[in-house]
Biopython code that builds the backbone (N, CA, C, O; Angstrom):
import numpy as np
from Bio.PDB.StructureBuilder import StructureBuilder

atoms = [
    (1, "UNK", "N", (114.526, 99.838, -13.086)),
    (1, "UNK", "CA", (113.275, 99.605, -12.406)),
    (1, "UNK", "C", (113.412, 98.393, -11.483)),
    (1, "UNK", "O", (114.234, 97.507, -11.715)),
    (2, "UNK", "N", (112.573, 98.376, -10.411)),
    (2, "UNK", "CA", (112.774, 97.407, -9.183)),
    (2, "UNK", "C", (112.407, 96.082, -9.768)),
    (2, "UNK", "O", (111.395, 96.212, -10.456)),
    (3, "UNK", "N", (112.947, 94.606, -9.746)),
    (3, "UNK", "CA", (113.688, 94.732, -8.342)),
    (3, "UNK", "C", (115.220, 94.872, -9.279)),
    (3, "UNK", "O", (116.082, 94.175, -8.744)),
    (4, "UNK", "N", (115.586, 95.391, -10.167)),
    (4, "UNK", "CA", (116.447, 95.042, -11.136)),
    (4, "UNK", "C", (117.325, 96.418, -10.886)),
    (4, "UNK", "O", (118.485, 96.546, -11.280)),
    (5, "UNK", "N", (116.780, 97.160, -10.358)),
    (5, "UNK", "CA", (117.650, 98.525, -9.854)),
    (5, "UNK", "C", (116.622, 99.567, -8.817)),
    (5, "UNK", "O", (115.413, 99.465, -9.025)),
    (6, "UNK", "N", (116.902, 100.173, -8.143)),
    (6, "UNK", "CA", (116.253, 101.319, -7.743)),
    (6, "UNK", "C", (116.812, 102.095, -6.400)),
    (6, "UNK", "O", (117.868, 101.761, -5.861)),
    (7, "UNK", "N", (116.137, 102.965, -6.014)),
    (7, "UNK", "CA", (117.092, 103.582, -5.244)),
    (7, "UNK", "C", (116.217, 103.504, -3.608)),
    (7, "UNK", "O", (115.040, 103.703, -3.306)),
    (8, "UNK", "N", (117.391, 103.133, -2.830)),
    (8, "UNK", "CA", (116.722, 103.053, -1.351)),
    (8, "UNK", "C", (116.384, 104.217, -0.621)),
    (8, "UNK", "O", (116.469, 105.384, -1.004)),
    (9, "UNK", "N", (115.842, 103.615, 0.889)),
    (9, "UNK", "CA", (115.524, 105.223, 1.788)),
    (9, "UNK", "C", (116.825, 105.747, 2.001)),
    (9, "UNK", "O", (116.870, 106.905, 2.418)),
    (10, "UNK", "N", (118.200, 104.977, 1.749)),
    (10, "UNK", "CA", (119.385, 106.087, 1.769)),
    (10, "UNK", "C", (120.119, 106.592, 1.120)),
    (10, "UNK", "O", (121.328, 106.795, 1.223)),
    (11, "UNK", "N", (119.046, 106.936, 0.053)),
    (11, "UNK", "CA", (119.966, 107.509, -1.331)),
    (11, "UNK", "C", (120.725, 106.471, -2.206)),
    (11, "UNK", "O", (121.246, 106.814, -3.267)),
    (12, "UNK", "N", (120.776, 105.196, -1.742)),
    (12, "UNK", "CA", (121.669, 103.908, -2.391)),
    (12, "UNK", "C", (120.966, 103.364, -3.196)),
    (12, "UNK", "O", (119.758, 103.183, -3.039)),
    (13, "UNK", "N", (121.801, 102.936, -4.439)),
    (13, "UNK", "CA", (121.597, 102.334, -5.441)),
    (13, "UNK", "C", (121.388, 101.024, -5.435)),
    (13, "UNK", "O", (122.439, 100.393, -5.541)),
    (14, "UNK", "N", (120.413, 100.364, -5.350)),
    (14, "UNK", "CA", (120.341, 99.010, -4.940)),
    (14, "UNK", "C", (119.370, 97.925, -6.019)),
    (14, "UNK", "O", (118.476, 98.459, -6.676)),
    (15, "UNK", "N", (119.569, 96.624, -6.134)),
    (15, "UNK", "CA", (118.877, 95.908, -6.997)),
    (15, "UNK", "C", (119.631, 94.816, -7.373)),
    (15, "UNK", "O", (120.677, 94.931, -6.735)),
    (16, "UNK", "N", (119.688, 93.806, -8.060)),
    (16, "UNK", "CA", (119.830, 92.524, -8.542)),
    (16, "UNK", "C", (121.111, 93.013, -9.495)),
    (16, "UNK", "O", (122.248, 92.571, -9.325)),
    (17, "UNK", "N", (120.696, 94.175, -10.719)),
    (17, "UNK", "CA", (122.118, 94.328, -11.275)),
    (17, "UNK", "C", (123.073, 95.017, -10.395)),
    (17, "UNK", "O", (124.210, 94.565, -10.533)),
    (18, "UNK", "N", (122.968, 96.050, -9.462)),
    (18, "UNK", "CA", (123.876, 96.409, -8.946)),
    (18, "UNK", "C", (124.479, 95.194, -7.900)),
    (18, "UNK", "O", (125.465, 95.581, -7.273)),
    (19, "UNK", "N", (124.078, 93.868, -7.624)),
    (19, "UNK", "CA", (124.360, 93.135, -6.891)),
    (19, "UNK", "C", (125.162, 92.232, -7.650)),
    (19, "UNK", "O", (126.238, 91.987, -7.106)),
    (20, "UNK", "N", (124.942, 91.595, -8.873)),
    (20, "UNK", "CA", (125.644, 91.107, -10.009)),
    (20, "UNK", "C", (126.858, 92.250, -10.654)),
    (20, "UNK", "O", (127.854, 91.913, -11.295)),
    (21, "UNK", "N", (126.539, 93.396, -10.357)),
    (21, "UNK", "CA", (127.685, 94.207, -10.806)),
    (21, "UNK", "C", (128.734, 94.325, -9.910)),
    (21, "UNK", "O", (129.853, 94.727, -10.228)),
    (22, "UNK", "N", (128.271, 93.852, -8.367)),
    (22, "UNK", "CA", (129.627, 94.244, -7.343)),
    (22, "UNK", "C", (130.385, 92.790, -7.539)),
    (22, "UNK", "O", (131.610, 92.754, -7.650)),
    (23, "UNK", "N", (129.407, 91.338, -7.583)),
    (23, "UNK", "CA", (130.493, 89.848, -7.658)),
    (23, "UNK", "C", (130.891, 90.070, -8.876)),
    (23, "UNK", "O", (131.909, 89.389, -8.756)),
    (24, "UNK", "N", (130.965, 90.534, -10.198)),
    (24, "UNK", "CA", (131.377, 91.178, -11.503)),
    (24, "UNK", "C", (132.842, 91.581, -11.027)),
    (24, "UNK", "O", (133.920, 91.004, -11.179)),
    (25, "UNK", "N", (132.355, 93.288, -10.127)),
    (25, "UNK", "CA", (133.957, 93.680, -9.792)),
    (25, "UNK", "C", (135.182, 93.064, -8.844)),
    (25, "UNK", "O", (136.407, 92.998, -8.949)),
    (26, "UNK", "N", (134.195, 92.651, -7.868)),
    (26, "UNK", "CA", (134.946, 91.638, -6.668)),
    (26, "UNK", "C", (135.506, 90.082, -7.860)),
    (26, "UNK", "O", (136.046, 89.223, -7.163)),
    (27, "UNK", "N", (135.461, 89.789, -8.961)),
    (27, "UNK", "CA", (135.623, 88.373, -9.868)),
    (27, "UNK", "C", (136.874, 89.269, -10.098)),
    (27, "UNK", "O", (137.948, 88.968, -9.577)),
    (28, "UNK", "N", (136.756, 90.171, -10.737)),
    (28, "UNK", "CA", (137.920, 90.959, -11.801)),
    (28, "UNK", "C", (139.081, 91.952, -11.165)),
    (28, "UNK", "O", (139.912, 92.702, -11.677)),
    (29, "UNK", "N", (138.637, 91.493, -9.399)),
    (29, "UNK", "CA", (139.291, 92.844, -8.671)),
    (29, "UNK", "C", (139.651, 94.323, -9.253)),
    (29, "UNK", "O", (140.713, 94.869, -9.553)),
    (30, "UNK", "N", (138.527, 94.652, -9.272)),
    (30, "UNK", "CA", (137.940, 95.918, -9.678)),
    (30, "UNK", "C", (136.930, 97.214, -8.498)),
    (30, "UNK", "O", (135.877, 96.983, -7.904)),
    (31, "UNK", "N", (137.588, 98.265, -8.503)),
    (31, "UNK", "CA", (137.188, 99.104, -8.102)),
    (31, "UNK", "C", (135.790, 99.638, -8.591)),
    (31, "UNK", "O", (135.986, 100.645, -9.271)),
    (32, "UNK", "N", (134.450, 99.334, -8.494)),
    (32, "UNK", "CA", (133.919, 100.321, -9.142)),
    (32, "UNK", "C", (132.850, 101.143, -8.475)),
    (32, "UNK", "O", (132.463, 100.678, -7.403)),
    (33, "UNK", "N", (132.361, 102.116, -8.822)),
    (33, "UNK", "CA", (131.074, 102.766, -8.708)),
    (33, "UNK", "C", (130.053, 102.808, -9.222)),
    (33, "UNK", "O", (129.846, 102.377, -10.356)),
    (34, "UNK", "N", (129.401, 103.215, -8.657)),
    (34, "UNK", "CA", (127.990, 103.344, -9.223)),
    (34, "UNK", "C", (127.050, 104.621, -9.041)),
    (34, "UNK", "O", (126.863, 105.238, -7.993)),
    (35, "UNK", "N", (126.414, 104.920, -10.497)),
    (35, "UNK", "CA", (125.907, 106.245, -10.565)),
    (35, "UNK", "C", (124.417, 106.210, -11.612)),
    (35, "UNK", "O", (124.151, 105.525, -12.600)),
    (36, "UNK", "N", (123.739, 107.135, -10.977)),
    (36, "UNK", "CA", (121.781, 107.003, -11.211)),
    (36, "UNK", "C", (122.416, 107.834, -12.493)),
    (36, "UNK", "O", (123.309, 108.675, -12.394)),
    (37, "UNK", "N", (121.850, 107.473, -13.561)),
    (37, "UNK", "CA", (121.546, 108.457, -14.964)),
    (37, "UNK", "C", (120.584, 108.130, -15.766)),
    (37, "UNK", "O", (120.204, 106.978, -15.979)),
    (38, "UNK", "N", (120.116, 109.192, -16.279)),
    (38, "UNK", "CA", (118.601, 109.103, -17.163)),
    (38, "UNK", "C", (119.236, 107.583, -17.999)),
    (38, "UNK", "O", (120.404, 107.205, -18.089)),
    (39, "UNK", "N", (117.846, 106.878, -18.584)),
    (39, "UNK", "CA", (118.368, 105.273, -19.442)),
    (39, "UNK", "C", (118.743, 106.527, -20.781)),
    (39, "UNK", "O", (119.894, 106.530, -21.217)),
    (40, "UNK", "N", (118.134, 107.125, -21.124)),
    (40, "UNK", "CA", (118.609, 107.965, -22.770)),
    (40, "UNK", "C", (120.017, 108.358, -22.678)),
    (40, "UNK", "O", (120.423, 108.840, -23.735)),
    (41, "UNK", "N", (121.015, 108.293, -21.605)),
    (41, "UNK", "CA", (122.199, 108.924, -21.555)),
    (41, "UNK", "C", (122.748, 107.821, -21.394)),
    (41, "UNK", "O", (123.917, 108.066, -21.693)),
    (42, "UNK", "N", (122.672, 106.417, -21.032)),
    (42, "UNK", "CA", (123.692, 105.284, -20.970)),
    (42, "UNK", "C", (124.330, 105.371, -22.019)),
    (42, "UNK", "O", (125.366, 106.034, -21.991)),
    (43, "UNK", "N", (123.906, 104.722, -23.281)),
    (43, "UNK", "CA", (124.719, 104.633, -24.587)),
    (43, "UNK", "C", (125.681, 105.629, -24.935)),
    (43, "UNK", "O", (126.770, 105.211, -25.327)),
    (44, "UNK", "N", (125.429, 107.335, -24.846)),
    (44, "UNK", "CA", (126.182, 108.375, -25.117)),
    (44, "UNK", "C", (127.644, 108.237, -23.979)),
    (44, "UNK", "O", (128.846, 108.206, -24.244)),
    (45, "UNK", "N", (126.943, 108.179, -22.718)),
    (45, "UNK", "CA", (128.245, 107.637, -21.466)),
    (45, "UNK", "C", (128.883, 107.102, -21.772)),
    (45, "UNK", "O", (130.052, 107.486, -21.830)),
    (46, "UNK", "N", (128.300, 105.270, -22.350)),
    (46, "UNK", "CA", (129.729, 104.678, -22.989)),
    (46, "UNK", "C", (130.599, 105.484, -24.223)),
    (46, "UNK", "O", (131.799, 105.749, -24.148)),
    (47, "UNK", "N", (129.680, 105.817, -25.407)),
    (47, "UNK", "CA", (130.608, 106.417, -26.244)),
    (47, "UNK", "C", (130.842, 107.314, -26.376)),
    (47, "UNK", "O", (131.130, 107.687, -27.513)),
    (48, "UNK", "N", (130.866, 108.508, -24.924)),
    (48, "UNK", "CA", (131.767, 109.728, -24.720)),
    (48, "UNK", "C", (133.153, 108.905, -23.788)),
    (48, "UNK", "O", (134.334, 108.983, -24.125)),
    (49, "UNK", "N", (132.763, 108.338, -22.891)),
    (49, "UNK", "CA", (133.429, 107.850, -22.379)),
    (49, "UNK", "C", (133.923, 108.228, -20.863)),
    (49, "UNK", "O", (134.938, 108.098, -20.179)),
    (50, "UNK", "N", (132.406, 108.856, -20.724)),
    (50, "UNK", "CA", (132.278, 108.888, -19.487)),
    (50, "UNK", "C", (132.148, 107.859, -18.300)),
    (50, "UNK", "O", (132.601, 108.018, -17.167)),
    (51, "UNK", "N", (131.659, 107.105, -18.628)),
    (51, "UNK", "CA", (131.464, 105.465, -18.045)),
    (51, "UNK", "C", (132.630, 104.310, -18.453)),
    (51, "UNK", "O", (133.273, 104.444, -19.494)),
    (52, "UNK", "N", (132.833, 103.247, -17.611)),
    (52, "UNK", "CA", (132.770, 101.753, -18.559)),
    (52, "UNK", "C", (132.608, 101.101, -18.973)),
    (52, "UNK", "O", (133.026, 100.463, -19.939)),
    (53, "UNK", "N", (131.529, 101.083, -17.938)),
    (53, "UNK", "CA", (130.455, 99.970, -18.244)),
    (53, "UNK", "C", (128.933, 100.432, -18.016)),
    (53, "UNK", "O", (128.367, 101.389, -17.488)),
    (54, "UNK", "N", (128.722, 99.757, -18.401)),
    (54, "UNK", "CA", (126.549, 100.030, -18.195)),
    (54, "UNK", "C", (126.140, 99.062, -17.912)),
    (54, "UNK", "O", (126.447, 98.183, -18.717)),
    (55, "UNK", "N", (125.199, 98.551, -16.626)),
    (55, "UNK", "CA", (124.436, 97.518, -16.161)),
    (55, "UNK", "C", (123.133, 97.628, -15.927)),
    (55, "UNK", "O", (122.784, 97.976, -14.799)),
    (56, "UNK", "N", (121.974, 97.307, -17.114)),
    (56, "UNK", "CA", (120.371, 97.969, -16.955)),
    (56, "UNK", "C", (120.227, 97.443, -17.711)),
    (56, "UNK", "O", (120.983, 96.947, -18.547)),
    (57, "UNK", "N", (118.716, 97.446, -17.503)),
    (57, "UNK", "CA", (117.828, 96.574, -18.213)),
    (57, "UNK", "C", (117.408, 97.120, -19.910)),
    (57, "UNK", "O", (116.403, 97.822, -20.029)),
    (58, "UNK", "N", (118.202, 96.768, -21.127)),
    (58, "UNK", "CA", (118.508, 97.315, -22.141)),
    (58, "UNK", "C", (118.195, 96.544, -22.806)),
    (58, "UNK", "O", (119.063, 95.686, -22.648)),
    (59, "UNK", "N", (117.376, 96.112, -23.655)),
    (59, "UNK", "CA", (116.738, 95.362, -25.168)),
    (59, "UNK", "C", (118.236, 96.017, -25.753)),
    (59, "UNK", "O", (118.783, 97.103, -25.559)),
    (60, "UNK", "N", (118.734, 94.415, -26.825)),
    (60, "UNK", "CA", (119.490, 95.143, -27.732)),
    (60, "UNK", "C", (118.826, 94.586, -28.719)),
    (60, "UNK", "O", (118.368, 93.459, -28.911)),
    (61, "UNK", "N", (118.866, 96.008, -29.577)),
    (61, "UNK", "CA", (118.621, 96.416, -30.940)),
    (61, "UNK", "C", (119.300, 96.297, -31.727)),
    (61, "UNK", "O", (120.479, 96.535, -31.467)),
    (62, "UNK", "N", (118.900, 95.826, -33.248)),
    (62, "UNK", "CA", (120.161, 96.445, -34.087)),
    (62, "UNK", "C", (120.632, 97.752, -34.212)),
    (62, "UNK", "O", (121.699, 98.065, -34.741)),
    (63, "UNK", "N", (119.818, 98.505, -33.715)),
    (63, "UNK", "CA", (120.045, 100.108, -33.496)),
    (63, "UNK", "C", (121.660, 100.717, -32.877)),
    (63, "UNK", "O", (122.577, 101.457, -33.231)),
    (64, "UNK", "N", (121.084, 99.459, -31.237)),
    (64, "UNK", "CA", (121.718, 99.647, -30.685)),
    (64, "UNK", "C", (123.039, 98.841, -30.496)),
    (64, "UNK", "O", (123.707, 99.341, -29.592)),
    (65, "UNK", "N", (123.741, 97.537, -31.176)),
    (65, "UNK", "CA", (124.502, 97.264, -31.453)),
    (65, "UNK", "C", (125.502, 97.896, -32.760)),
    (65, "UNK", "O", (126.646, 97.642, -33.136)),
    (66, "UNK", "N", (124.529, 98.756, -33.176)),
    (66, "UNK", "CA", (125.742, 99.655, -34.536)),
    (66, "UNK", "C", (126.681, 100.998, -33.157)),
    (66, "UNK", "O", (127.754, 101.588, -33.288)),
    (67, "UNK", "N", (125.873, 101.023, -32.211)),
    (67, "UNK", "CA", (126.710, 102.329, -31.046)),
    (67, "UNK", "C", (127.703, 101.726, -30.134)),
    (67, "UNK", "O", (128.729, 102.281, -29.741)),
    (68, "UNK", "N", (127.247, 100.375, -29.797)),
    (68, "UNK", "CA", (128.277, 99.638, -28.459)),
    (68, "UNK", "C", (128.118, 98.363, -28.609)),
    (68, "UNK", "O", (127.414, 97.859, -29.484)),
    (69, "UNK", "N", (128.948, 97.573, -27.519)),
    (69, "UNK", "CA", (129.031, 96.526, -27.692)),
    (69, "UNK", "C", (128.301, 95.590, -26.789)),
    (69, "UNK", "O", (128.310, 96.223, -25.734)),
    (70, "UNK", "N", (127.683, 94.488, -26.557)),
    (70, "UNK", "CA", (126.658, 93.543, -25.638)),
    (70, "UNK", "C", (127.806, 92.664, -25.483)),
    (70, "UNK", "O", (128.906, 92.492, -26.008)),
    (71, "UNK", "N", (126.819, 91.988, -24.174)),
    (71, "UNK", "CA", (127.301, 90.728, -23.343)),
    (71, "UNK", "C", (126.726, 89.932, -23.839)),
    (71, "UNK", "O", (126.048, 90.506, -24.690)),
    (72, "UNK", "N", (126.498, 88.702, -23.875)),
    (72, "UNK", "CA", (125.538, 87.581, -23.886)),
    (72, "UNK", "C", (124.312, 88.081, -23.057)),
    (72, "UNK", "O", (124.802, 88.061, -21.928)),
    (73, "UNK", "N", (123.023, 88.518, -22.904)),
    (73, "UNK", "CA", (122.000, 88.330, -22.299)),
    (73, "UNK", "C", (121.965, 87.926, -21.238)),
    (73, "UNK", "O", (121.721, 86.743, -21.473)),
    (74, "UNK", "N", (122.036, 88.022, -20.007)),
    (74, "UNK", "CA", (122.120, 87.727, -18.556)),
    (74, "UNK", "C", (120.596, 87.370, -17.796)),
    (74, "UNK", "O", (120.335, 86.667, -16.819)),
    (75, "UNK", "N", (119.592, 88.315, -18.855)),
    (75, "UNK", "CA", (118.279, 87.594, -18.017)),
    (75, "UNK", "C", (117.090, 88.019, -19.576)),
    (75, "UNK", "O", (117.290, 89.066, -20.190)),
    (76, "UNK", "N", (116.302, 87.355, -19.869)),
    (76, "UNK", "CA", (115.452, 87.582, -21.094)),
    (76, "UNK", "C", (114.153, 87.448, -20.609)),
    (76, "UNK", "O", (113.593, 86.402, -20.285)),
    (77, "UNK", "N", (113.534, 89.056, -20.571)),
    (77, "UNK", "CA", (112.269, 89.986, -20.264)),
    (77, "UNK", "C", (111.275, 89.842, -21.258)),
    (77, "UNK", "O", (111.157, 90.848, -21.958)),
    (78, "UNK", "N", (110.176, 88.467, -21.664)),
    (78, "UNK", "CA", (109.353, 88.716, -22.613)),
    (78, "UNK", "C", (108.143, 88.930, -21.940)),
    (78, "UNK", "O", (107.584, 88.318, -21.030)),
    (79, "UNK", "N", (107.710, 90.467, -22.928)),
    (79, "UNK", "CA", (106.573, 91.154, -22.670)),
    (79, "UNK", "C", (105.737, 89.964, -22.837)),
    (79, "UNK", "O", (106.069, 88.955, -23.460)),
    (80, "UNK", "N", (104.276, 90.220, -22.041)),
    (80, "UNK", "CA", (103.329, 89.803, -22.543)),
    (80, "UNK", "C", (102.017, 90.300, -22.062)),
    (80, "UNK", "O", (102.143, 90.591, -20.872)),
    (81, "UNK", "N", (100.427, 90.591, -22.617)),
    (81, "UNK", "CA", (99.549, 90.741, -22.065)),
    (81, "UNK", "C", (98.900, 89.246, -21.155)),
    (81, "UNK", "O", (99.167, 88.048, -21.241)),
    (82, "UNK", "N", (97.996, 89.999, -20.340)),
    (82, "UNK", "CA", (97.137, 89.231, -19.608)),
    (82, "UNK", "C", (95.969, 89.657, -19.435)),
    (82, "UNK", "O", (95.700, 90.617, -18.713)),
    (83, "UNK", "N", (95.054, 88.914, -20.149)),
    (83, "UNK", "CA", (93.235, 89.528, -20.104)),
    (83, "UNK", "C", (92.091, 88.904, -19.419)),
    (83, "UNK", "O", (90.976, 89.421, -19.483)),
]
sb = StructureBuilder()
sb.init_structure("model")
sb.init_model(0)
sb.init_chain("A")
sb.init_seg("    ")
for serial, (resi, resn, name, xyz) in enumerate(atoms, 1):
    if name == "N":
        sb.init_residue(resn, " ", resi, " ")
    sb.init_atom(name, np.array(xyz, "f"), 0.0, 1.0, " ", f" {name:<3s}", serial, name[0])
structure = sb.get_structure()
């Protein structure tokens, strides 16, 4: 979701992680791409192994640390109301 990902008027994948994901590959001289997939199919991607990596906006769970592995937290999203 914007401004953290979304897709432009030219079909391009654009946002803050895909911008942190290209100085990521350009650090590690790394080739990579980038590809739109439902968020319910990230986790299965990594552990089919269709992907390498995953860069999105993902709460980790204990759920979700028993399937893959985390980074340190790069940006921390606390909900809150406003009335």
């Amino acid at each position: 979701y914007p401004p953290f990902e979304s897709i432009d008027a030219n079909n391009q994948i654009v946002g803050f992680d895909v911008d942190l994901a290209q100085a990521l590959c350009k650090e590690i001289d790394a080739t990579c791409t980038f590809s739109n997939q439902a968020f319910d199919s990230l986790i299965p991607s990594l552990k089919f192994r269709r992907v390498e990596a995953v860069m999105a906006g993902m709460d980790i769970t204990p759920e979700r640390e028993k399937q893959v592995l985390f980074t340190t937290p790069y940006y921390d999203n606390s909900a809150l109301f406003v009335g």
